[in-house]
BAVOLO-277801 format. One record per atom (N, C-alpha, C): residue number from 1; residue in three letters; atom name; x, y, z. Coordinates in steps of 0.001 Angstrom, whole numbers. Example, Ala and Ser with C-alpha at 12.3 -4.5 7.8 and 13.67 -1.06 7.14 Angstrom:
<nodes>
<1; 'ALA'; 'N'; <13190; -5690; 7800>>;
<1; 'ALA'; 'CA'; <12300; -4500; 7800>>;
<1; 'ALA'; 'C'; <13200; -3300; 7800>>;
<2; 'SER'; 'N'; <12850; -2250; 7080>>;
<2; 'SER'; 'CA'; <13670; -1060; 7140>>;
<2; 'SER'; 'C'; <12900; 30; 7870>>;
</nodes>
This chain:
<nodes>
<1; 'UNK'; 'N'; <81197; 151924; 58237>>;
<1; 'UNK'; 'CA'; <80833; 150634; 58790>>;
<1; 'UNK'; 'C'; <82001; 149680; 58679>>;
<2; 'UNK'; 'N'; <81778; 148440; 59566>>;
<2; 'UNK'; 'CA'; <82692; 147326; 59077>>;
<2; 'UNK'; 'C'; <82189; 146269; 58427>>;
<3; 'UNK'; 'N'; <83012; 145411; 58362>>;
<3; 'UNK'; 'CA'; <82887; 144336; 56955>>;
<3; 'UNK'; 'C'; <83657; 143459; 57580>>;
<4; 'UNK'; 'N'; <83041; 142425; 57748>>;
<4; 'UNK'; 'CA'; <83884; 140884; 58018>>;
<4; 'UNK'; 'C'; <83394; 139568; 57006>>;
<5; 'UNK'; 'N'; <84052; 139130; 56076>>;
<5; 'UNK'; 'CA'; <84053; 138769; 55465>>;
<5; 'UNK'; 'C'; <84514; 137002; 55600>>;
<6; 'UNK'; 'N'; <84225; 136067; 54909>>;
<6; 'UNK'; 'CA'; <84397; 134660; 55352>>;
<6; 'UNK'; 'C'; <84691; 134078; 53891>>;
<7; 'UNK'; 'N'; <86286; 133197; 53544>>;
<7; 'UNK'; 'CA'; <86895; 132797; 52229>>;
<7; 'UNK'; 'C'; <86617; 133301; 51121>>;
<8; 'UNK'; 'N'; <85710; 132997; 50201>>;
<8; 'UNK'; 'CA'; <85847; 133689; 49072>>;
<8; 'UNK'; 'C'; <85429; 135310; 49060>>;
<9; 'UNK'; 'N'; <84665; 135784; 49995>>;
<9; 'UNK'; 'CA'; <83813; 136817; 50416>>;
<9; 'UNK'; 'C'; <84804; 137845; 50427>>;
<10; 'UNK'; 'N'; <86189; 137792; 50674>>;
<10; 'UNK'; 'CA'; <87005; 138380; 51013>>;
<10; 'UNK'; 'C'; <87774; 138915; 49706>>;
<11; 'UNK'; 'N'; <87840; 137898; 49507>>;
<11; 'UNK'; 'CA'; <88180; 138033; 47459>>;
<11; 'UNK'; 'C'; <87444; 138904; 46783>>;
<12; 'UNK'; 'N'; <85894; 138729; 47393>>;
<12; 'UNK'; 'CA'; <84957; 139433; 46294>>;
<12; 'UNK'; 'C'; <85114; 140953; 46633>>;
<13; 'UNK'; 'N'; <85135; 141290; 48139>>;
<13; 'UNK'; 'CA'; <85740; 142395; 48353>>;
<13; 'UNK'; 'C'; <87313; 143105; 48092>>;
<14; 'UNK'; 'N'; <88267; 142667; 48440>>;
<14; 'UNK'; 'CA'; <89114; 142913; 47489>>;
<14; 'UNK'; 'C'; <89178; 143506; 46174>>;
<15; 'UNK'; 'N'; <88222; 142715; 45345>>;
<15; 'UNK'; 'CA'; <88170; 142619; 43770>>;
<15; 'UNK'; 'C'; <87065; 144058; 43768>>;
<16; 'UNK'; 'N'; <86214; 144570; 44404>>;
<16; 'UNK'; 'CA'; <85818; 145438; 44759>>;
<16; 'UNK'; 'C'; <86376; 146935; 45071>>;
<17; 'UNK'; 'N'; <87227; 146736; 46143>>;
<17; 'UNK'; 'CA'; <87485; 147848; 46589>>;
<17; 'UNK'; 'C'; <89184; 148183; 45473>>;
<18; 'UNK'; 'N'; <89314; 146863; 44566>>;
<18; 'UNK'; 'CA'; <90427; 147232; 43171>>;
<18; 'UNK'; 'C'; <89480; 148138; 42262>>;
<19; 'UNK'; 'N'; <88218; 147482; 42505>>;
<19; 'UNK'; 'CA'; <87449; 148814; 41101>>;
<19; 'UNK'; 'C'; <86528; 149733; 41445>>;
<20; 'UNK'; 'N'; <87030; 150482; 42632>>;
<20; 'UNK'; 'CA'; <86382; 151231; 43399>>;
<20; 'UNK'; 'C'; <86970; 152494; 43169>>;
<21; 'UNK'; 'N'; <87097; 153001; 41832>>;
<21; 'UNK'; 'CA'; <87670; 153963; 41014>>;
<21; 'UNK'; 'C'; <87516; 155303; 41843>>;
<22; 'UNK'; 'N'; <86383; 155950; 42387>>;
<22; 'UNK'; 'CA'; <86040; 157159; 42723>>;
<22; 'UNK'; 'C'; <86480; 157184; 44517>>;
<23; 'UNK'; 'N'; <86912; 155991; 44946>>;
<23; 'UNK'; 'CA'; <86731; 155742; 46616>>;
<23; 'UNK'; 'C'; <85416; 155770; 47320>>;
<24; 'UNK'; 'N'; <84413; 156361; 46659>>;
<24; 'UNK'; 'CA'; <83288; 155996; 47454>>;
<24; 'UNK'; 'C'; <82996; 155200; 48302>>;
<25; 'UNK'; 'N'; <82940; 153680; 47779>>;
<25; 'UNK'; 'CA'; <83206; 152437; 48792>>;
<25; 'UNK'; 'C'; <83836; 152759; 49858>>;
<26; 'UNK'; 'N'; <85577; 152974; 49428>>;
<26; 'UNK'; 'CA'; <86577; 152880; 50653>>;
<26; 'UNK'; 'C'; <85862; 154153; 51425>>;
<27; 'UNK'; 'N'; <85745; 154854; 51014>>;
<27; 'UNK'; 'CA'; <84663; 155741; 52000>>;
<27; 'UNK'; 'C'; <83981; 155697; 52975>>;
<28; 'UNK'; 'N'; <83250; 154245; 52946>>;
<28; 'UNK'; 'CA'; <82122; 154309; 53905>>;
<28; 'UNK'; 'C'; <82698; 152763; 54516>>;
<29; 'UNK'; 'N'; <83969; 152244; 53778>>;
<29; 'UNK'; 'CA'; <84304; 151165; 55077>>;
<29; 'UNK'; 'C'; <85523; 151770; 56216>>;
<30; 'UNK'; 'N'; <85286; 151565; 57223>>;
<30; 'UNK'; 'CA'; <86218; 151777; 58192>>;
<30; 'UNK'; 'C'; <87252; 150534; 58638>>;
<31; 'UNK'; 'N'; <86523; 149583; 58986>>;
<31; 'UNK'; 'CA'; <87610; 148405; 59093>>;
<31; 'UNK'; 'C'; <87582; 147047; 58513>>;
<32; 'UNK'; 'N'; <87976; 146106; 57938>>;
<32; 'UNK'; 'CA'; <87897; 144826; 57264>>;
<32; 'UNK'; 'C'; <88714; 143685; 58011>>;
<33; 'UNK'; 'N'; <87668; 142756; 58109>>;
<33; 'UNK'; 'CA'; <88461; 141518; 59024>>;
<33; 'UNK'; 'C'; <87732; 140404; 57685>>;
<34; 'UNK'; 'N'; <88817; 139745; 57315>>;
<34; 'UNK'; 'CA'; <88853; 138184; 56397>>;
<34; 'UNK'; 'C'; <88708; 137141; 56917>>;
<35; 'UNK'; 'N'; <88022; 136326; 57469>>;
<35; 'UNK'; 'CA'; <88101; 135096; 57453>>;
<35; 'UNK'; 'C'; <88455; 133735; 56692>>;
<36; 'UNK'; 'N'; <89803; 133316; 56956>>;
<36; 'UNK'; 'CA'; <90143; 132394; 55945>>;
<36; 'UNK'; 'C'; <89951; 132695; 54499>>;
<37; 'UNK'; 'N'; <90544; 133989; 53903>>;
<37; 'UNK'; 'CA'; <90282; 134442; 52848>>;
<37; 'UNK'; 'C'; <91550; 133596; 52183>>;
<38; 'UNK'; 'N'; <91291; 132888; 51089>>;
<38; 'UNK'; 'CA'; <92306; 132376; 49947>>;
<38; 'UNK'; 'C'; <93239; 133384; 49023>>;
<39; 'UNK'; 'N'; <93511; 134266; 49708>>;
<39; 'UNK'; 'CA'; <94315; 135788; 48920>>;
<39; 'UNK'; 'C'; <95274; 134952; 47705>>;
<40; 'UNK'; 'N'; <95762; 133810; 48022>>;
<40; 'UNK'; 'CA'; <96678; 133139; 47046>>;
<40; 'UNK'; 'C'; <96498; 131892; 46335>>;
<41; 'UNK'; 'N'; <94850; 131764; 46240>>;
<41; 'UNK'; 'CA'; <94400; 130367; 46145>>;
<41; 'UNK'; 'C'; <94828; 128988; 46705>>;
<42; 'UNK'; 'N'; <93768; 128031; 46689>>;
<42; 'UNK'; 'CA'; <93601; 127217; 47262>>;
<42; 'UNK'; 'C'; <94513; 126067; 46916>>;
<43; 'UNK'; 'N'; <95101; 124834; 47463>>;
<43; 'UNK'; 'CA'; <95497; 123744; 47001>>;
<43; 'UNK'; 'C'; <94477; 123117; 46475>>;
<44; 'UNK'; 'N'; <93368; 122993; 47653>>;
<44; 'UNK'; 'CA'; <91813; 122390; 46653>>;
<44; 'UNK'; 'C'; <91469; 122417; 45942>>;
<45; 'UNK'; 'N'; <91604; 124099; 45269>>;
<45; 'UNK'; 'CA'; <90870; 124360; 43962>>;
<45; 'UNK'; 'C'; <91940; 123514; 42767>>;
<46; 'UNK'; 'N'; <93291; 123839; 43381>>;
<46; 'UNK'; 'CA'; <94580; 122716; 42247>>;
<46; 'UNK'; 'C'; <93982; 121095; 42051>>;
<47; 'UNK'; 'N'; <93606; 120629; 43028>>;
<47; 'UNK'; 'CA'; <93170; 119602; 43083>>;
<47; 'UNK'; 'C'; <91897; 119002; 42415>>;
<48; 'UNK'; 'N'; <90645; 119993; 42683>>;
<48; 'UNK'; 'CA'; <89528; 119759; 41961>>;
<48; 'UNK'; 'C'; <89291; 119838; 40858>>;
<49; 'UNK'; 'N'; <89910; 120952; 40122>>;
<49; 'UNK'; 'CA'; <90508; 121154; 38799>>;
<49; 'UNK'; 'C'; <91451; 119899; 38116>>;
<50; 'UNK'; 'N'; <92170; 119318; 39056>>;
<50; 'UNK'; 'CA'; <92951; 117972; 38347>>;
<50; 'UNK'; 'C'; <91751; 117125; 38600>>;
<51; 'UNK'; 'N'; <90395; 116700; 39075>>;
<51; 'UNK'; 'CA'; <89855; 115753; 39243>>;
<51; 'UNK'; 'C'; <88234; 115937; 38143>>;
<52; 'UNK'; 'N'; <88698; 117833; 37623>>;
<52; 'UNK'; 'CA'; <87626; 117577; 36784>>;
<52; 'UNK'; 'C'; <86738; 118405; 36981>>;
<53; 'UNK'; 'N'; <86804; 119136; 38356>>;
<53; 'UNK'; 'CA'; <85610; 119739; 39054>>;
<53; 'UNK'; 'C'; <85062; 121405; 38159>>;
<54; 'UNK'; 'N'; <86233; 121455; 37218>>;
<54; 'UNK'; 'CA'; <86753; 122564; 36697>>;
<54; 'UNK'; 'C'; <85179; 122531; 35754>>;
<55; 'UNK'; 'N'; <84945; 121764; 34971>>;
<55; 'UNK'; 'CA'; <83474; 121299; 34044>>;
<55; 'UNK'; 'C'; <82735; 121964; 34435>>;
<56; 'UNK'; 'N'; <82708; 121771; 35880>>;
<56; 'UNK'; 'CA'; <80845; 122026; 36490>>;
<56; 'UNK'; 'C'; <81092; 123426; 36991>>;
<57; 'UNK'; 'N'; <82712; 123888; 37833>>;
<57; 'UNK'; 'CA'; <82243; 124748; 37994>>;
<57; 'UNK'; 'C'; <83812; 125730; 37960>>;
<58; 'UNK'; 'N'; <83258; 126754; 37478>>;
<58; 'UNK'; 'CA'; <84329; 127370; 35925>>;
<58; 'UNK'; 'C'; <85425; 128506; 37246>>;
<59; 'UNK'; 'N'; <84692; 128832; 38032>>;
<59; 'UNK'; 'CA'; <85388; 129491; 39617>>;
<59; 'UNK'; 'C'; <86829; 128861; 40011>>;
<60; 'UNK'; 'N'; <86971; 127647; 39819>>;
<60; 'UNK'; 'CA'; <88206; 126963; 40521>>;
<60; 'UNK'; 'C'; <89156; 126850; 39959>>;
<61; 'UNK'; 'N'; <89213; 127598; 38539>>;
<61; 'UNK'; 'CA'; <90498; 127834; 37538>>;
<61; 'UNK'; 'C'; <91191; 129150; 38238>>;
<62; 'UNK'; 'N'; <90077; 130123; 38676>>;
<62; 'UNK'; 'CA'; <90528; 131596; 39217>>;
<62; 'UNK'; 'C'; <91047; 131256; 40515>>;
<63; 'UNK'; 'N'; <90633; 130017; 41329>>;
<63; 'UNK'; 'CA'; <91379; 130120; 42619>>;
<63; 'UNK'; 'C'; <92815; 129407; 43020>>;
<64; 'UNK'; 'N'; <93169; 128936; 41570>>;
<64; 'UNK'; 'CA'; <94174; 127432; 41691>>;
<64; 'UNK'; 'C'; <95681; 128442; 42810>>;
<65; 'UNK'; 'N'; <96431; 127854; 43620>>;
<65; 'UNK'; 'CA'; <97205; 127994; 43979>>;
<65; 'UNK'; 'C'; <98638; 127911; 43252>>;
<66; 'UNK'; 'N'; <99167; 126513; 42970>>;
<66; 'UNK'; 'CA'; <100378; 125995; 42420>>;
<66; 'UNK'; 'C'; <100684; 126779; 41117>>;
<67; 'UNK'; 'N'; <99731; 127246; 39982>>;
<67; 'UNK'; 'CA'; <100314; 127793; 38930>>;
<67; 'UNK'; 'C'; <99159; 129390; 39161>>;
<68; 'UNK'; 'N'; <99658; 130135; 38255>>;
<68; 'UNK'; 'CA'; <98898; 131379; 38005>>;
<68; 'UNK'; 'C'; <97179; 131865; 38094>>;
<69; 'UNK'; 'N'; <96832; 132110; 38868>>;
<69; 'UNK'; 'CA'; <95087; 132313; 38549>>;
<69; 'UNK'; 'C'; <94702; 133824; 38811>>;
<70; 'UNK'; 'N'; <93445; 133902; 38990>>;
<70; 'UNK'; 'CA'; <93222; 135424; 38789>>;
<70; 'UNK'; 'C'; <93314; 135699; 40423>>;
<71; 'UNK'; 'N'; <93192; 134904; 40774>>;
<71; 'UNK'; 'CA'; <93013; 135573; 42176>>;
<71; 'UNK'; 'C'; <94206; 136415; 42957>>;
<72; 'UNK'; 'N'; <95457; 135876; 42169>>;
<72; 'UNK'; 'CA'; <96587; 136703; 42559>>;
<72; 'UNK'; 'C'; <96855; 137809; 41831>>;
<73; 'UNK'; 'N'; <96009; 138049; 41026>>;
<73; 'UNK'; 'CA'; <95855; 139079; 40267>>;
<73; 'UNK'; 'C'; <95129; 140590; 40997>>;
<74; 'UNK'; 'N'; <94008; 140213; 41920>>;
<74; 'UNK'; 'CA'; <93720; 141032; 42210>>;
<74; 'UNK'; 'C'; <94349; 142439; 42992>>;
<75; 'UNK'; 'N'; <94271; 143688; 42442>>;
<75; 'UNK'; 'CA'; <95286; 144539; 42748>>;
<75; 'UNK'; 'C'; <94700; 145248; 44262>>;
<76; 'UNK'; 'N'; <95995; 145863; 44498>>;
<76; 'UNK'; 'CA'; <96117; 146597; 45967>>;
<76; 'UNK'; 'C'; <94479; 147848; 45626>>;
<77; 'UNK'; 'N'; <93784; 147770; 46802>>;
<77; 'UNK'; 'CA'; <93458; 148934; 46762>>;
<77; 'UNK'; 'C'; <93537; 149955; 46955>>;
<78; 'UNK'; 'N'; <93136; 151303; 45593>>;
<78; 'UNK'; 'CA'; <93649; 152630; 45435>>;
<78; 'UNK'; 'C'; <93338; 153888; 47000>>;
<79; 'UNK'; 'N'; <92339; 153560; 47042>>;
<79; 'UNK'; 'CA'; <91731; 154300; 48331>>;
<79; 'UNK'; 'C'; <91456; 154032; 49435>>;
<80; 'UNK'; 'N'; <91577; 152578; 49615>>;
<80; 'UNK'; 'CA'; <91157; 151701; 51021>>;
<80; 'UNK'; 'C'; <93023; 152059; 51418>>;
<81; 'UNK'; 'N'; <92906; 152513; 52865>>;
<81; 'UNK'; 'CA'; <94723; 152915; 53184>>;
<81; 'UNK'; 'C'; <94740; 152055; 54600>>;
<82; 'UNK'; 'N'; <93551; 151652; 54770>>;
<82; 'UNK'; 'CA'; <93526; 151238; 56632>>;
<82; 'UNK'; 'C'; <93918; 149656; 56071>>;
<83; 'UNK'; 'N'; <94795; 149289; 57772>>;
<83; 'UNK'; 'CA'; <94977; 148067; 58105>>;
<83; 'UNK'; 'C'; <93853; 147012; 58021>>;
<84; 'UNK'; 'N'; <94256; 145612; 57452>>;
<84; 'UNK'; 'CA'; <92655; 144717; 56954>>;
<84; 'UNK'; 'C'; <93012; 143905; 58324>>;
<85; 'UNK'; 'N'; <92165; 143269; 58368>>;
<85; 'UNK'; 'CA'; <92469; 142134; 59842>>;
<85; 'UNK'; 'C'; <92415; 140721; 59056>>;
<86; 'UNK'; 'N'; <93142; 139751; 59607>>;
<86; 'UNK'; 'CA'; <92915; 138601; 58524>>;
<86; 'UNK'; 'C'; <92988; 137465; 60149>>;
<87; 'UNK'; 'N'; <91826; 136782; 60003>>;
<87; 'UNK'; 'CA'; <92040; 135304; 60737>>;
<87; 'UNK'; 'C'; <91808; 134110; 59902>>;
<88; 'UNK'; 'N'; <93300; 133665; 60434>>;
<88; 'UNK'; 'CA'; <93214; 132237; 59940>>;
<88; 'UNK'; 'C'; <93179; 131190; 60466>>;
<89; 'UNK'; 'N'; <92206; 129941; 60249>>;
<89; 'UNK'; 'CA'; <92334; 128830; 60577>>;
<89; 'UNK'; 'C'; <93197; 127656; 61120>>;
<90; 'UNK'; 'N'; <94275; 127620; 62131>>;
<90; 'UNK'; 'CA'; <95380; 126529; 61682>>;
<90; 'UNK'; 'C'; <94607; 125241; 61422>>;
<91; 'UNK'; 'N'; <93478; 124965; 61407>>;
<91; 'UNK'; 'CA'; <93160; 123674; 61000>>;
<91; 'UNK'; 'C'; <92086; 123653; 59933>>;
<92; 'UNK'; 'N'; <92845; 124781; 58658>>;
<92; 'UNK'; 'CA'; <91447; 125300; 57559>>;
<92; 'UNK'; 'C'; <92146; 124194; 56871>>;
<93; 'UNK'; 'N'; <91829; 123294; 56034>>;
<93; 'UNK'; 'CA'; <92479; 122358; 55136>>;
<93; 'UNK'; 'C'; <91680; 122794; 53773>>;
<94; 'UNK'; 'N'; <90650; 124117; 53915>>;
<94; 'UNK'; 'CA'; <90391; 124500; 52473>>;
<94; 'UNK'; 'C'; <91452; 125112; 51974>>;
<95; 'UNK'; 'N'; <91993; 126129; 52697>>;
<95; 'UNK'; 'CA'; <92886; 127213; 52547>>;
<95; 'UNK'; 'C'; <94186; 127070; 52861>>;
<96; 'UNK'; 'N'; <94499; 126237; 51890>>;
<96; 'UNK'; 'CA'; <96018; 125666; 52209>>;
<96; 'UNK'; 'C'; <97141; 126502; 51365>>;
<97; 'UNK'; 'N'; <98815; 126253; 51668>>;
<97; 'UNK'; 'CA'; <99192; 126455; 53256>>;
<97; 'UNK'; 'C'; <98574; 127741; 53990>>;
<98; 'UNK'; 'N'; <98908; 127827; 54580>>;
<98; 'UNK'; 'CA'; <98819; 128852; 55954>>;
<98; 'UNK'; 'C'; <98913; 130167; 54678>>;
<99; 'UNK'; 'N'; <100137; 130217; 54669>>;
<99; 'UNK'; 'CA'; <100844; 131901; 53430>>;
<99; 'UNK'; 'C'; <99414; 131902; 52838>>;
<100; 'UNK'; 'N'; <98680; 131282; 52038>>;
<100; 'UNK'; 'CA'; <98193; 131451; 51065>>;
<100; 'UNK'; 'C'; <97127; 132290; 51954>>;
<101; 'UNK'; 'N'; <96578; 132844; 52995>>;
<101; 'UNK'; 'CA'; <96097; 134478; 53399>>;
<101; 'UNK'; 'C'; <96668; 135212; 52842>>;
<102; 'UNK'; 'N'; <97595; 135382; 52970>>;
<102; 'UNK'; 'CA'; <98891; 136370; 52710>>;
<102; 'UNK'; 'C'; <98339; 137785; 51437>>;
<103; 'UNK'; 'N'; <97557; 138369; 51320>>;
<103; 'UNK'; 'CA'; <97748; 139314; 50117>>;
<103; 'UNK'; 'C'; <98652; 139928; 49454>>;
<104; 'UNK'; 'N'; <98635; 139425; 48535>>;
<104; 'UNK'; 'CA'; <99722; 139882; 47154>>;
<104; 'UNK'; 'C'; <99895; 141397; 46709>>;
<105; 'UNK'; 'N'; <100707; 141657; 46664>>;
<105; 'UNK'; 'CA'; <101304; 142918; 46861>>;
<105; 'UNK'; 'C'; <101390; 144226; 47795>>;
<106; 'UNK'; 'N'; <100750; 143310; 49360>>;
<106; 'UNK'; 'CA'; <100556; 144171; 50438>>;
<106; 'UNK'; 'C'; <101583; 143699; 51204>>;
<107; 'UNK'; 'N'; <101809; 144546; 52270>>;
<107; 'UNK'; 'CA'; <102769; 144264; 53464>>;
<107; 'UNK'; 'C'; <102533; 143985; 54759>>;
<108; 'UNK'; 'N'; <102913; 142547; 55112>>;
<108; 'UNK'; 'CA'; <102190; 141833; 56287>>;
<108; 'UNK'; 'C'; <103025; 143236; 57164>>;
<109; 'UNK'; 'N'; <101686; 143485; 58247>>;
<109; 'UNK'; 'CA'; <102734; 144270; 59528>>;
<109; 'UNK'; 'C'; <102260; 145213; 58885>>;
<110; 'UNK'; 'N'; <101990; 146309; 57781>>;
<110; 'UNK'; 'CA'; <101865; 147381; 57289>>;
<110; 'UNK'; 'C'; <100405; 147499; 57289>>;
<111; 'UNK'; 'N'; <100072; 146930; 55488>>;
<111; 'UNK'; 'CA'; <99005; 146858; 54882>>;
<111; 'UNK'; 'C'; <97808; 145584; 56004>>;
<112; 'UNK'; 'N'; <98358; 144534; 56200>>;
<112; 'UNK'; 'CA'; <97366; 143732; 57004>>;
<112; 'UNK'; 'C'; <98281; 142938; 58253>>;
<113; 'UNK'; 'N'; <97601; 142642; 58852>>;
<113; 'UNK'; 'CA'; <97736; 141384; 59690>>;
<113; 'UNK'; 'C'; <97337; 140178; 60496>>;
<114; 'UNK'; 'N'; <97489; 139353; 60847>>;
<114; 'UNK'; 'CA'; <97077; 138206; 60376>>;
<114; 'UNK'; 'C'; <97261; 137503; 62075>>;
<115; 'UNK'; 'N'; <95563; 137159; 62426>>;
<115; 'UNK'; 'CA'; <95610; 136135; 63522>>;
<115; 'UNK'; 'C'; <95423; 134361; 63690>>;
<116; 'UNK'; 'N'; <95788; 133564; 64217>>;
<116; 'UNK'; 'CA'; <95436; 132218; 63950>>;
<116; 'UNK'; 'C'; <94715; 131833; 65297>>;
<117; 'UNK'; 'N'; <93703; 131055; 64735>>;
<117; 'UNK'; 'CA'; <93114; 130559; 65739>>;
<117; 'UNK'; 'C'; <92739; 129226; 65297>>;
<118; 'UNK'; 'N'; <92863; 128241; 66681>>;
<118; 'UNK'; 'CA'; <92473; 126855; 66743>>;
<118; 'UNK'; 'C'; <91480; 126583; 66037>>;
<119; 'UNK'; 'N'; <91370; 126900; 64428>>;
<119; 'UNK'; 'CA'; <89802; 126070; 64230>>;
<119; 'UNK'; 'C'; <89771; 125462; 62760>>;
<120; 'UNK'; 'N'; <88665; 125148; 61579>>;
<120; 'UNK'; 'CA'; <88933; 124541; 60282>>;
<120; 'UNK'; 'C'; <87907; 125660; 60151>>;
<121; 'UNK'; 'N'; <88321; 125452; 58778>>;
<121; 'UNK'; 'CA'; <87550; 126611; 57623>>;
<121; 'UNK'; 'C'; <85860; 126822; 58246>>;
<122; 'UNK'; 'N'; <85277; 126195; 57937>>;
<122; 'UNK'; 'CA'; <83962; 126636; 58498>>;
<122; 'UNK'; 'C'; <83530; 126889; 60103>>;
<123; 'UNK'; 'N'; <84696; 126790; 60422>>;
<123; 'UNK'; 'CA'; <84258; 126501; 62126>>;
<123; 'UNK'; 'C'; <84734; 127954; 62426>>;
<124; 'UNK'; 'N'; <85256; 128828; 61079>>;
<124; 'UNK'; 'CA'; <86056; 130234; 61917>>;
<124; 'UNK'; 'C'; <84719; 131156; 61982>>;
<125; 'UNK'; 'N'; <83360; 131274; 61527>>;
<125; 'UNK'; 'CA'; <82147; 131776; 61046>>;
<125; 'UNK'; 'C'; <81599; 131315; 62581>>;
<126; 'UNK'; 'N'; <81793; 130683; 63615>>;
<126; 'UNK'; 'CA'; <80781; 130302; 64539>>;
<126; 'UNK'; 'C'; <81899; 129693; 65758>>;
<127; 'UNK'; 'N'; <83109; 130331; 66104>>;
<127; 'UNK'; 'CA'; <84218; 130312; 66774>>;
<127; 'UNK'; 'C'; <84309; 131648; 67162>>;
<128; 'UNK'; 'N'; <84205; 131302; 68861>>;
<128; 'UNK'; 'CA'; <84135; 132012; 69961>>;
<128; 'UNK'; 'C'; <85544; 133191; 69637>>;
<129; 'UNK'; 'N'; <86715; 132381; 69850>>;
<129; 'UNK'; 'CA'; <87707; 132896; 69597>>;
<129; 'UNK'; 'C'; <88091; 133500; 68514>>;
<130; 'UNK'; 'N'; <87886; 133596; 67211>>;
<130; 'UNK'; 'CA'; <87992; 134326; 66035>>;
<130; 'UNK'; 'C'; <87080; 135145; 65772>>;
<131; 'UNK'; 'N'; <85814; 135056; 66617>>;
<131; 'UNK'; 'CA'; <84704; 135957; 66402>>;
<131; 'UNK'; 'C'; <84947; 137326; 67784>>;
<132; 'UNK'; 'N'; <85938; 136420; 68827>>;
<132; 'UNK'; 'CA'; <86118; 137329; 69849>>;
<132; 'UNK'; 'C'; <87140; 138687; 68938>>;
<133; 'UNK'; 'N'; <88449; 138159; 68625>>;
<133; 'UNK'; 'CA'; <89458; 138640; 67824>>;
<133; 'UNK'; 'C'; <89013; 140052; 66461>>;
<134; 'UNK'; 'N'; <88016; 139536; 66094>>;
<134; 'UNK'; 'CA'; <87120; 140228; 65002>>;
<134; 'UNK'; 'C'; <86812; 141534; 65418>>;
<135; 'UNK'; 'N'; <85834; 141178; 66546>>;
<135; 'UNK'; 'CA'; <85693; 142512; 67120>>;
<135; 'UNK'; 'C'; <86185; 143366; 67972>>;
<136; 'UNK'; 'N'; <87367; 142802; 68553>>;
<136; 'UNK'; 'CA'; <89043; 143272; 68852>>;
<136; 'UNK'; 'C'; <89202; 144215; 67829>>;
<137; 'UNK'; 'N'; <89315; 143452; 66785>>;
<137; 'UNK'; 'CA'; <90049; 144090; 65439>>;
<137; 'UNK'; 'C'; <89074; 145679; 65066>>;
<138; 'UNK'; 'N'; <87699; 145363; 65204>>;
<138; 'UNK'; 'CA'; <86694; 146140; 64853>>;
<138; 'UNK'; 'C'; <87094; 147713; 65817>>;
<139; 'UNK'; 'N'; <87149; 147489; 66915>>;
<139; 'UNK'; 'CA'; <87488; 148194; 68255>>;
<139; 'UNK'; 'C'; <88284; 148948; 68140>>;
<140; 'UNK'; 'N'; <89479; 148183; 67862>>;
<140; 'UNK'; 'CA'; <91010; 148814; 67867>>;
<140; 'UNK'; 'C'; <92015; 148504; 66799>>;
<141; 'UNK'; 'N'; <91768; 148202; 65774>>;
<141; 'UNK'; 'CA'; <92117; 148381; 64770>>;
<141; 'UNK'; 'C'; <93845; 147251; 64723>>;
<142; 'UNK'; 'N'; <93799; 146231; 65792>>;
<142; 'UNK'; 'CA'; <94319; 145413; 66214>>;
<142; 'UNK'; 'C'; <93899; 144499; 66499>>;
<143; 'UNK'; 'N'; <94278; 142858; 66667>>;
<143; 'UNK'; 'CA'; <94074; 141889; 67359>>;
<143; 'UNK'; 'C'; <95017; 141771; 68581>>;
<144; 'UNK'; 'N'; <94334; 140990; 69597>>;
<144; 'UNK'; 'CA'; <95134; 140503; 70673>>;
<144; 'UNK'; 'C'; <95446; 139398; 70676>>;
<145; 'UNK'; 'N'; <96930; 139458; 71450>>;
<145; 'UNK'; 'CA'; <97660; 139067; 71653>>;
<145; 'UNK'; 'C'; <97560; 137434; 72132>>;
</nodes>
C-alpha cells in the first residue's frame, strides 16, 4: 500500500520504519509521499519553546530546529530502499526554512525528492495541486514537472 503522510505524521513514520527491525512494515509499504514533514525541525517549535510553550507541551523540545533535537536524530531506514516523495509548502510558515524537509542522512535526488507547491502548511492536506502531485508520485514513483 501507500502512505501519505501530513507534518509531524511523517516523522512518526520515519521513526517507525527506523524500528522496523524485521522489515515487515517496509514490506507492505510501496510508496511514501510527506507532506510538509519537519525532517529538521521547526523554527516554531525554537520559538514556542523560548515563549514557554515547552511546559504544556513536552513534543516541541524534540522538534526545535536552531540547536539539536531528536528529530534529527531519527535514522535512515534499514529496509525501506524506495524513493519517499516529499511536498512542500512555499508558503508553510510552520515548517521553516524550506531545507528543513530535507531528511538527514538521505540523499536529495537518490533517497527522496522534493516538490513545492503554492500553498501554507495546512492548505497542502486539501490542495488540488499537491494532492494532484501525490498521486503522480503514487503512480510513478515521480512527481511532475
Amino acid at each position: 500500500f501507500h502512505l501519505l503522510t501530513h507534518s509531524m505524521g511523517g516523522l512518526l513514520l520515519r521513526k517507525a520504519l527506523e524500528d522496523d527491525a524485521t522489515g515487515e512494515l517496509s514490506g507492505l509499504i510501496e510508496r511514501v509521499v510527506m507532506m510538509g514533514p519537519p525532517n529538521q525541525g521547526s523554527l516554531l517549535a525554537d520559538l514556542a519553546e523560548g515563549a514557554g510553550v515547552g511546559i504544556f507541551n513536552k513534543s516541541i523540545g524534540d522538534m526545535k530546529y536552531l540547536t539539536d533535537s531528536a528529530v534529527k536524530h531519527i535514522g535512515r531506514p534499514e529496509h525501506y530502499r524506495r524513493k519517499i516523495g516529499i511536498i512542500a509548502g512555499t508558503f508553510d510558515l510552520k515548517v521553516l526554512p524550506q531545507e528543513s524537509v530535507n531528511i538527514p542522512d538521505m540523499t536529495k535526488g537518490t533517497d527522496y525528492e522534493i516538490v513545492r507547491c503554492c500553498v501554507c502548511h495546512p492548505g497542502l492536506r486539501t490542495s488540488y495541486e499537491a494532492l494532484s502531485q501525490a498521486v503522480c508520485f503514487f503512480q510513478n514513483g515521480k512527481f511532475t514537472e
